[in-house]
C-alpha positions in Angstrom: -115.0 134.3 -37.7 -116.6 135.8 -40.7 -119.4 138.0 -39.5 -121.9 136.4 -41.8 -121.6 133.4 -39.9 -123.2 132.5 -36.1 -122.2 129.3 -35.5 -119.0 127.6 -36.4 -118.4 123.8 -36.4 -114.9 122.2 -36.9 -113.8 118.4 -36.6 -116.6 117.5 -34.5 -116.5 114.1 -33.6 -118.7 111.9 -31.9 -118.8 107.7 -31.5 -120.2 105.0 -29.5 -118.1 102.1 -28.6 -116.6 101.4 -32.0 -119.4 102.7 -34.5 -118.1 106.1 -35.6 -121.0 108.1 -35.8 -119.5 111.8 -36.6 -116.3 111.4 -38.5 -115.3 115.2 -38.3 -117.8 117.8 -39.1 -117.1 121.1 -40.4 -119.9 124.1 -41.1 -120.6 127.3 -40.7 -124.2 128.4 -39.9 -125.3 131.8 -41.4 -126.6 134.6 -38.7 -130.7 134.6 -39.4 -130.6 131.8 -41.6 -132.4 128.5 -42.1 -129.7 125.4 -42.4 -131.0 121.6 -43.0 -129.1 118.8 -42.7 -130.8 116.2 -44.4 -129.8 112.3 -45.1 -130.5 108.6 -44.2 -131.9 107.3 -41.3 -129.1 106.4 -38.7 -126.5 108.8 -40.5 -126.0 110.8 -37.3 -128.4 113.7 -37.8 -130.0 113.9 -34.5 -126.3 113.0 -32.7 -125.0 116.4 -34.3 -127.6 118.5 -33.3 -127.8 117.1 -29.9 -123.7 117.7 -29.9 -124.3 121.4 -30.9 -126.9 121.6 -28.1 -124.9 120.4 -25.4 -127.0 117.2 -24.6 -124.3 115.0 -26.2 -120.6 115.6 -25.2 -118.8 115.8 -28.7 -115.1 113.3 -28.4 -113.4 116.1 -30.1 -113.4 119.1 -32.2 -114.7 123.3 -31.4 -118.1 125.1 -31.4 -117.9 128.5 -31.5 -121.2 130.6 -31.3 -121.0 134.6 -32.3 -117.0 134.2 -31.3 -117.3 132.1 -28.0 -116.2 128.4 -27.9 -118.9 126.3 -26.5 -123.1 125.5 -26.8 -124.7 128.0 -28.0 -128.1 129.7 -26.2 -130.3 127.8 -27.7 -133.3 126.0 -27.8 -133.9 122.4 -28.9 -137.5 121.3 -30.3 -137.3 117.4 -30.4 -139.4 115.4 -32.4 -142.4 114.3 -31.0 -142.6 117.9 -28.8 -141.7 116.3 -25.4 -144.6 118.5 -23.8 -145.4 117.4 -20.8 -149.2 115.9 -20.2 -150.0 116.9 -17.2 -148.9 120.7 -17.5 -151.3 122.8 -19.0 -149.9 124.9 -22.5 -149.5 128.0 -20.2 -147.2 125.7 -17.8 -145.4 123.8 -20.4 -144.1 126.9 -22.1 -143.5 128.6 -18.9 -141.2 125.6 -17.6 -137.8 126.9 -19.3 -137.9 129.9 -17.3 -139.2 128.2 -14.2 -136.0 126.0 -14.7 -133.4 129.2 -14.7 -135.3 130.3 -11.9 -133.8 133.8 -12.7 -137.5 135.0 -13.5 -140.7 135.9 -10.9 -143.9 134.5 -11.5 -145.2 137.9 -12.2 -142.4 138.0 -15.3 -143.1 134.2 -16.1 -146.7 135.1 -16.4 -146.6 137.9 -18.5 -144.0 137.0 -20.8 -146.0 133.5 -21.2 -149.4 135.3 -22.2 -147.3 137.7 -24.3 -146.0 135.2 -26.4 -149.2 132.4 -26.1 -151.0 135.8 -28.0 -148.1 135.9 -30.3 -148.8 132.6 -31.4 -152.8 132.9 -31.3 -152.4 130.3 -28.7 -154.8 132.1 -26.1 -157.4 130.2 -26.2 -155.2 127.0 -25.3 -153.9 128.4 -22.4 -155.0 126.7 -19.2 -156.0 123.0 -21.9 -153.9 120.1 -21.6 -151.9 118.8 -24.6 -154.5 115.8 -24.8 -157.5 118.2 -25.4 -155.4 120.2 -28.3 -155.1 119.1 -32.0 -151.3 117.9 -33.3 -150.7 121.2 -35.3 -151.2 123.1 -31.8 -149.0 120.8 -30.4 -146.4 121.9 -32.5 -146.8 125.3 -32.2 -146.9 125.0 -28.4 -143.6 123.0 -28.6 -142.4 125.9 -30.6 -143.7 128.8 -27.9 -141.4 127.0 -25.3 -138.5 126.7 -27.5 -138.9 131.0 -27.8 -140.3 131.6 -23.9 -136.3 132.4 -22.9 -135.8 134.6 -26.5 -132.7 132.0 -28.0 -130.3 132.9 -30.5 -130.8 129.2 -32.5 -133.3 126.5 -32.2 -132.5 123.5 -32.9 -135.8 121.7 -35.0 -135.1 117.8 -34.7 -137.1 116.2 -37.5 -140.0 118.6 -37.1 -142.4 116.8 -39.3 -142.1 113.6 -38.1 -145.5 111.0 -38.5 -147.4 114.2 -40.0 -149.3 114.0 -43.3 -148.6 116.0 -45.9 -150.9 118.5 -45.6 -149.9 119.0 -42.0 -146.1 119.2 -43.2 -146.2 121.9 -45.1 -147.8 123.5 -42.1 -145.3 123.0 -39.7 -142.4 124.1 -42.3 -144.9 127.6 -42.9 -145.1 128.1 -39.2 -141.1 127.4 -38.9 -140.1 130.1 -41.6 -143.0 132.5 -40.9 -142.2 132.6 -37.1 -138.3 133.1 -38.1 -138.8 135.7 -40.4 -140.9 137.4 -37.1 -138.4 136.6 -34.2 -135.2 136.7 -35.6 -134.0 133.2 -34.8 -131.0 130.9 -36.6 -132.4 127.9 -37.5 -130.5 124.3 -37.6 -132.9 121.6 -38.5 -132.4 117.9 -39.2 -135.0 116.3 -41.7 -135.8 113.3 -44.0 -138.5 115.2 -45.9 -136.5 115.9 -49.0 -137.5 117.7 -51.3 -140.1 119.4 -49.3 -137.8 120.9 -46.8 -136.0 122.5 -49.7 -138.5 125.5 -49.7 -137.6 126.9 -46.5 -133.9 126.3 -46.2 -130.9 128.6 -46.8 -128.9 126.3 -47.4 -128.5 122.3 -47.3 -125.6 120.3 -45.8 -125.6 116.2 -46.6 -124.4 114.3 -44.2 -123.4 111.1 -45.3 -120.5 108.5 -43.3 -120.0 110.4 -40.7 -118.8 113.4 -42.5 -120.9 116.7 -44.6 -120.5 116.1 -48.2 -122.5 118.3 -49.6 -123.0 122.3 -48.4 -124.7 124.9 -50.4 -127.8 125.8 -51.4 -131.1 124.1 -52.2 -130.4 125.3 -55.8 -126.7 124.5 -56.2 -127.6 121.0 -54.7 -130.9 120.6 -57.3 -128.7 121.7 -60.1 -125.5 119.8 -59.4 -126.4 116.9 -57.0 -123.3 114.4 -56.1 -123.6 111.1 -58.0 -124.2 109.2 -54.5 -127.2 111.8 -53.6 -129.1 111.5 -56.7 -131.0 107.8 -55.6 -132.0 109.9 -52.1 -132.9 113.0 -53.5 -135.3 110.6 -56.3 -135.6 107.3 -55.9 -136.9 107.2 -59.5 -133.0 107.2 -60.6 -132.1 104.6 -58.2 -130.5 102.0 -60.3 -132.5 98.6 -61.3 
């Protein structure tokens, strides 16, 4: 495996009955890096990532993570947050590590308010997530997904029902907390082009197979014939 690389995907396959969902799907994900895989609704965007995760069971093909076959550590930050109402912020983040069970509740504690300050989320520690505002949310969602240190997260359409003003947010928060923990990230997203500004590189995924992989520049300055309606629906044919 190139050392550039963390993740590896090859002929990853996934279908339900007899809709084909992922046809065989083949990337590499750089170490550090920001990768988006953007296309339609229904394409099988949130099916990969949940394959690479380990909440789906891929029919065939090989993950390998950093040289090992198999799910990567990682964490998976799903769309609407999934945080948990009646846990306060302090408890929801903690719950990963309550899970493992591998930590104390000294340890849990600490490494909870270390991170909560981290993320100037202090303040919200012992509020519910009813009594904190949506861009909190996220970042709370965000503090759990980093509470057991992972190598990837997994961002399932982060910005999802957000205004604009509010997106841009999330994707600032999403590269500026990379850039300060060290994380891979592997999002799925319709917001195209927006999402273009924080990604290393964009993969299409289109029929159940990636037919586009480079970066947000090579894919701006040479899109495929068959992206160009999606990427500007201004030269969508009449």
């Amino acid at each position: 495996m190139s050392e550039e690389h963390y993740l590896q995907i090859r002929g990853l396959k996934k279908a339900f009955g007899t809709q084909v969902v992922l046809g065989g799907i083949d990337m590499d994900i750089p170490l550090g890096g920001h990768t988006t895989v953007i296309g339609k609704s229904g394409t099988g965007k949130s099916v990969l990532l949940k394959c690479v995760s380990g909440l789906l069971a891929a029919d065939a093909g090989t993950i390998t993570a950093a040289g090992s076959k198999g799910a990567p550590p990682c964490s998976y930050m799903f769309q609407q947050n999934a945080l948990f109402d009646s846990m306060t912020v302090e408890e929801n983040v903690g719950l990963p590590l309550r899970e493992k069970g591998k930590a104390g509740k000294t340890e849990i504690a600490e490494r909870v308010s270390d991170l909560l300050e981290q993320l100037d989320l202090t303040a919200a520690a012992k509020k519910y997530p009813a009594e904190i505002s949506g861009g909190m949310k996220k970042r709370v969602a965000l503090a759990r997904a980093l509470i057991t240190n992972p190598e990837i997260i997994l961002f399932d359409e982060p910005t999802t029902g957000l205004d604009p003003q509010r997106k841009f947010s999330v994707f600032d928060m999403i590269r500026d907390y990379r850039k300060r923990f060290g994380f891979t990230v592997l999002m799925v997203s319709h917001d195209v082009p927006e999402v273009f500004e924080i990604s290393d590189k964009i993969a299409w995924l289109d029929e159940g197979v990636i037919k586009f992989w480079g970066t947000p520049e090579e894919l701006l300055s040479n899109p495929p014939e068959d992206l160009k309606p999606f990427l500007n629906p201004q030269l969508s044919p009449a």
